[in-house]
N, C-alpha and C positions, 0 to 999 in steps of 0.2 A: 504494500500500500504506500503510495506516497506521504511523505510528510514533507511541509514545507520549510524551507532552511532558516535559519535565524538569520535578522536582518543585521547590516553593515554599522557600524555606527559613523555619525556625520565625521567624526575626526579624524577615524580611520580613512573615510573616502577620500576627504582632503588632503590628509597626508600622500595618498595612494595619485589623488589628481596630480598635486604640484611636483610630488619626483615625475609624475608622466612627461609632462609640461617643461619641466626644469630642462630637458634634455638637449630638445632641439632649440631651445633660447639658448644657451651656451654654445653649441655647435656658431648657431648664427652669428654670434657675436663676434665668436674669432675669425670665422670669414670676414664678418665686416673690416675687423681689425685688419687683418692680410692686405684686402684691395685699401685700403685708407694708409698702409705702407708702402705697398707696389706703388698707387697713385703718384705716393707724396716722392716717390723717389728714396727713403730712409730703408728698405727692407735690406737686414743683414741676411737671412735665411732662406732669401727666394730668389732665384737666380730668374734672370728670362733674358731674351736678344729684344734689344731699341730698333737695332737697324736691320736693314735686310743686307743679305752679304752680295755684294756683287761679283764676286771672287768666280764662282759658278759658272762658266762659259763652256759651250762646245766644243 
């Protein structure tokens, strides 16, 4: 026979929402951070090419 399960309590849910939540805000952040380094020119950590090489000929 079924019985129905005991209910969640509010604090628990909360708690349970905001590590959900927490996740992907932190993720984003640091992207943000990244391109706001690359943009600004300051990124010690991220290497990438400014210019195209022209070196490449047939």
């Amino acid at each position: 026979m079924a019985v129905p399960k005991k209910r969640t309590s509010r604090s628990k849910r909360k708690i349970r929402n905001r590590a959900w939540k927490t996740g992907p805000a932190e993720v984003a952040s640091k992207a943000f951070s990244l391109a706001q380094s690359v943009l600004t020119g300051r990124s010690k950590s991220f290497y990438y090419m400014t210019e195209k090489r022209d070196s490449q000929k047939n």
